[in-house]
N, C-alpha and C positions, 0 to 999 in steps of 0.2 A: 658736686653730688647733691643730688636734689631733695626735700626732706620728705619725708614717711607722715602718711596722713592716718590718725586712730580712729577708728569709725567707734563713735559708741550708740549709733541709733539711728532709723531713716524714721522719719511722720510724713504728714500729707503736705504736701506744698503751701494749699488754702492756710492751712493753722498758721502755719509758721511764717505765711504774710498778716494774718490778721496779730498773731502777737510775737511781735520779733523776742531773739534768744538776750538772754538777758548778758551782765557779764559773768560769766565762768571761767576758774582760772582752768589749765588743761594739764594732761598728760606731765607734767617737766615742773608745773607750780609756778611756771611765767607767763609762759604765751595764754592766750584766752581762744575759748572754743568759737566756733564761726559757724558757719552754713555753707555747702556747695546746693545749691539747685539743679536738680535732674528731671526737667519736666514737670510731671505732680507730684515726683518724692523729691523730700529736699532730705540731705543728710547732715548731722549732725556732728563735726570732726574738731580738731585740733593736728598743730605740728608739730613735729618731730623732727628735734638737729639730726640727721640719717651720720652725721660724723661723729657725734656724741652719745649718740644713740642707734646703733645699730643693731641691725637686725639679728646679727648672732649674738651681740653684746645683750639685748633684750633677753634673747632665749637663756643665753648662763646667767642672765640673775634670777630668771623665773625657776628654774632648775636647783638654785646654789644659794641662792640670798633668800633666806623666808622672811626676816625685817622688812627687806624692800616688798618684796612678793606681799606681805599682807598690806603694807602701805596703800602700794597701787591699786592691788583688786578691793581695797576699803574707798580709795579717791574714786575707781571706773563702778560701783556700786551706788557711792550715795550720788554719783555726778546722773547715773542714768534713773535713780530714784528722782531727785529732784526734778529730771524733763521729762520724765514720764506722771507727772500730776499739772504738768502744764499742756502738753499734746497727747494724742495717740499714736506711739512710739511701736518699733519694732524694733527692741534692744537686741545689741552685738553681744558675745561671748568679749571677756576681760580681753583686752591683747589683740584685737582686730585690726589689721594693717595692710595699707596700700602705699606702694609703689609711688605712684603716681596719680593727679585728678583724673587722668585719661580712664586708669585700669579702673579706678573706683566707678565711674561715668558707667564704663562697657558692662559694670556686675551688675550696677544697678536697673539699666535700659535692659537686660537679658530677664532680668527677675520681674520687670513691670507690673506685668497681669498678676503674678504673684501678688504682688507687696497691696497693691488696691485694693485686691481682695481681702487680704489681711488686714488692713485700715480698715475695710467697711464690716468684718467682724470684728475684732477690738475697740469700733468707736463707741463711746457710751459705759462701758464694760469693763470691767476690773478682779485682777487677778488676786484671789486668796488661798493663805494655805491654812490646810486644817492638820496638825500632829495628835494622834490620839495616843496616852500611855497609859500603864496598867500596873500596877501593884500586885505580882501574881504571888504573894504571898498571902491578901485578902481575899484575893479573886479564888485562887485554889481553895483555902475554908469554905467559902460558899457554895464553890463544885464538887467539892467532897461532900458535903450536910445534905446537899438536895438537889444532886443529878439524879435523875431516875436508870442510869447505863450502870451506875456505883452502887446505887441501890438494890438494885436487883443483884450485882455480885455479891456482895454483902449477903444479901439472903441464899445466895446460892452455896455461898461458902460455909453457911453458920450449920448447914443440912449435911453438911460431911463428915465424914470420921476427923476427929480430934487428930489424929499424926497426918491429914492430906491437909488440914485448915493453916497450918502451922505455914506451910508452903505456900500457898494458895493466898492467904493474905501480903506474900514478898508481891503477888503482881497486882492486887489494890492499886499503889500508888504507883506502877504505872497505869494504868487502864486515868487515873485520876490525871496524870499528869497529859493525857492524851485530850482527855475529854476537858481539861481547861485550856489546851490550844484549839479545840474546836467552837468553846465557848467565846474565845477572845474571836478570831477569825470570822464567828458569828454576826457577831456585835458590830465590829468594824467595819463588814460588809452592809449592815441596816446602815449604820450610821452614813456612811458612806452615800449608798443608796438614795436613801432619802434626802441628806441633804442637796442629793445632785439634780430633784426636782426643783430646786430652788437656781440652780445653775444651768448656764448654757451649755456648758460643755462640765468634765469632771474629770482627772485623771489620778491613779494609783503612782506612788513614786518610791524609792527603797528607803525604807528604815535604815534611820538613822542611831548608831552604837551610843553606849553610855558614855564614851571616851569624847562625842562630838555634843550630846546634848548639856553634860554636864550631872544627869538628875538620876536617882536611885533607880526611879522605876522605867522598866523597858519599855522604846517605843514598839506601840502593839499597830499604828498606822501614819501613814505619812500620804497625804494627799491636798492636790489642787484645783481649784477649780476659776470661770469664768465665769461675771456674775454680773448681772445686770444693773447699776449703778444703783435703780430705783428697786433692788430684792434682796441689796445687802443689807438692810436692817433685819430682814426676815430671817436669812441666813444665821445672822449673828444670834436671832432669839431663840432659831431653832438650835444652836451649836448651845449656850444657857440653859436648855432646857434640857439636854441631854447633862449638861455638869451636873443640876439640881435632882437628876435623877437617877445616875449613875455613882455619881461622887463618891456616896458610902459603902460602894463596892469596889473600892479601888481604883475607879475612871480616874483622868481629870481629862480635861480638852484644852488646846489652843489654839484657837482663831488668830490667826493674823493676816495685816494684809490694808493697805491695796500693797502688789510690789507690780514692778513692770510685768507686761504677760511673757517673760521667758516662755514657759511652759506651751503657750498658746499662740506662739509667731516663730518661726525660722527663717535665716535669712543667712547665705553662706557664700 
């Protein structure tokens, strides 16, 4: 039985004759990662005992073992971190497996045009992420004091008879509660915005729960972007300058980043 190869990336051929792969242990903690060449994509792989490690035996630990499970997608994470600050990579999803050098050969030669293209928009260019959260317990004080939608009920209610006002201020804090998802959504959307003049490309991604981030306050945005090697300083003064100016309303930001351009390469 023949052994199973772990794709964890294809770059452009050129790179990866100008600076060969260094050593990296692989997939198992033994064997070390190698290169197949495919033309102008070279791939980036490692072996797999197909006896020791098989293909369903793979799937029940990814399913059943989260010890294992966090190991590997921690070793297939910093492994494609690290070769992704040396080439222009087009990173695999955790667990990418082939058959055979043949099968991998024919995916690769099928996606060609594809993947070149992709190299010639990722070279130079690096992926960050921006998480924006909110404190809407500060955020709500400040939408209450001085929305003009709140203010105006406020004065509409104070003009009624005493037994309708009694009533009538229960829907206050919704109408508040409304208008400080409007004001977060706002905010997120400029920020967002503007920083995406700074970027190639920019995308939206799903908020992440209190259970994944760890932190009191809700994430209110979660996004990525593509960024020109020579605009991520600008980037990052611009993301600063919104902390310094947000902050005391319950903002905070987190820039991070360079990471592989998941977001911004597919390869399947």
């Amino acid at each position: 039985m023949s052994d199973l190869l772990y794709l964890y990336g294809l770059i452009p051929a050129n790179e990866a004759k100008e600076e060969p792969l260094p050593s990296i242990k692989g997939f198992d903690g033994e064997g070390e990662l190698y290169t197949i060449d495919v033309g102008d994509v070279t791939a980036i792989v490692c072996s797999i005992d197909s006896e020791t490690h098989s293909e369903e035996d793979l799937k029940d630990k990814i399913e059943n073992d989260m010890e294992w499970l966090q190991e590997k997608a921690f070793h297939h994470h910093e492994t494609v971190l690290m070769v992704s600050k040396m080439y222009t990579i087009v990173p695999l999803k955790f667990c990418t497996l082939y058959k055979s050098e043949d099968s991998l050969r024919d995916t690769v030669e099928g996606n060609r045009n594809k993947l070149l293209s992709t190299f010639s928009k990722l070279k130079g260019n690096e992926e960050w992420n921006l998480k924006i959260f909110c404190n809407d317990k500060e955020l709500r004080e400040e939408v209450s004091s001085s929305n003009p939608a709140i203010e105006e009920k406020r004065k509409e209610i104070s003009e009624l008879p005493k037994g309708r006002q009694f009533f009538e201020k229960k829907k206050i804090d919704q109408l508040i509660d409304q208008e400080l998802e409007n004001e977060k959504n706002r905010i997120c959307e400029e920020v967002h915005e503007k920083l995406k003049e700074k970027a190639i490309e920019g995308s939206v991604k799903k908020n992440w729960g209190k259970d994944v981030t760890g932190r009191k306050e809700n994430m209110a945005w979660n996004s990525v972007f593509l960024i020109a090697e020579d605009k991520v300083d600008q980037f990052i003064d611009e993301v600063n300058r919104y902390k310094e100016e947000l902050g005391k309303s319950g903002w905070s930001f987190e820039a991070s980043g360079p990471w592989p351009p998941y977001h911004f390469s597919s390869f399947s």
